[in-house]
C-alpha positions in Angstrom: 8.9 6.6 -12.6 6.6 6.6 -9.4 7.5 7.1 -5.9 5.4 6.6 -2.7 3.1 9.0 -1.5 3.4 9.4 2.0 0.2 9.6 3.9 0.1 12.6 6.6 -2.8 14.0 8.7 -3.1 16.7 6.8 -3.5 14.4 3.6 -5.2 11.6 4.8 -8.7 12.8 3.9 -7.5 13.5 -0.1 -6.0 9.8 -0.1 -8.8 7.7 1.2 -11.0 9.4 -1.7 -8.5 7.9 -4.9 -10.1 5.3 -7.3 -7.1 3.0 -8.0 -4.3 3.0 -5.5 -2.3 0.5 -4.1 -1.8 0.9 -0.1 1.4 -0.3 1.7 0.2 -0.4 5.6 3.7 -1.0 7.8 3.9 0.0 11.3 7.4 2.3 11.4 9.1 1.2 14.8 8.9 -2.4 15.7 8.2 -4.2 12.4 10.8 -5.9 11.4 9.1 -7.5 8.3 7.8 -3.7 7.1 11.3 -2.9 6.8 12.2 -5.6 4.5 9.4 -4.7 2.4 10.1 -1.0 2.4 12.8 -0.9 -0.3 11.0 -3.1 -2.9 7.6 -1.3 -2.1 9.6 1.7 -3.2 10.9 -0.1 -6.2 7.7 -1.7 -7.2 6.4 2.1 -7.3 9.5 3.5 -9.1 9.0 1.1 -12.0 5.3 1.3 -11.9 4.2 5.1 -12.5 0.5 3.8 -14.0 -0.7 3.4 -10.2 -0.3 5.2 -7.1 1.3 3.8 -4.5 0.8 5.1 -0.9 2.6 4.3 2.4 0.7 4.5 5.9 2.2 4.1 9.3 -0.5 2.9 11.1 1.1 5.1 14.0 0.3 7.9 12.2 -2.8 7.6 10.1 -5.0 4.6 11.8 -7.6 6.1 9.8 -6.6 3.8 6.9 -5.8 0.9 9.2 -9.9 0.9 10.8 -11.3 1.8 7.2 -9.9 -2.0 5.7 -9.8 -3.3 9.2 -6.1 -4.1 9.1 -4.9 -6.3 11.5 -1.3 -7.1 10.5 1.4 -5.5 9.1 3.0 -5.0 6.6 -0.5 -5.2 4.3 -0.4 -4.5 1.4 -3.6 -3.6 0.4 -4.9 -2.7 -3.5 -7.6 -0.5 -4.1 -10.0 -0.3 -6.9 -13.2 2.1 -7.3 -12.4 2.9 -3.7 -13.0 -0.5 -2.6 -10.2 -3.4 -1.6 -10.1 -5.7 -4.4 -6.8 -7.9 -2.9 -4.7 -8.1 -0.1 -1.1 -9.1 0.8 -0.8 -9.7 4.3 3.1 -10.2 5.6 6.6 -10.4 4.0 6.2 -10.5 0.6 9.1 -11.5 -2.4 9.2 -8.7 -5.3 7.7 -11.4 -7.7 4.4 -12.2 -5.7 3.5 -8.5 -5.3 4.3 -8.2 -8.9 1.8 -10.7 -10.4 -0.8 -9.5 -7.8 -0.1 -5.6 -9.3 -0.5 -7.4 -12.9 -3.7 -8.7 -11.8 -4.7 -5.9 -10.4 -3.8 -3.5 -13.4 -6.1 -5.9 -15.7 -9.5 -5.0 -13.9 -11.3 -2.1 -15.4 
């Protein structure tokens, strides 16, 4: 039982250091498709406690946006040994990002 860690300024430094992680990158205002994705981001990370999930507004912490040279949103992008190891890139169903997760849980 998971939820999303929010990424802040004043965190942003401790979350770009995590080994395995699993970054949602929406842009809060305009983004229509972000939206959609928001509620099964947050229950992809409910039911899924074994990772940690972390939501960036790239209007708030562009930090994370430069570092894996994001250039649409929503991304979802997965993280392993501190380096991207698969991406999602748009609206997503629950299912895709599910199998991707799976995948992503089987690498060492």
């Amino acid at each position: 039982m998971s939820s999303m860690t929010i990424a802040t300024q004043e965190n942003i430094d401790e979350i770009m250091k995590k080994d395995k992680a699993i970054f949602d990158i929406v842009s809060s205002e305009f983004c229509a498709p972000c939206k959609i994705m928001e509620p099964i981001m947050e229950e992809i990370a409910f039911e899924h406690d074994e990772v940690e999930f972390i939501k960036v507004d790239v209007e708030q912490c562009f930090e994370v946006a430069t570092k894996f040279n994001v250039n649409a949103v929503p991304s979802i992008i997965f993280v392993n040994g501190g380096k991207e190891v698969d991406r999602l890139i748009g609206l997503q169903q629950k299912t895709v990002v599910e199998e991707h997760l799976q995948e992503f849980m089987e690498q060492d």
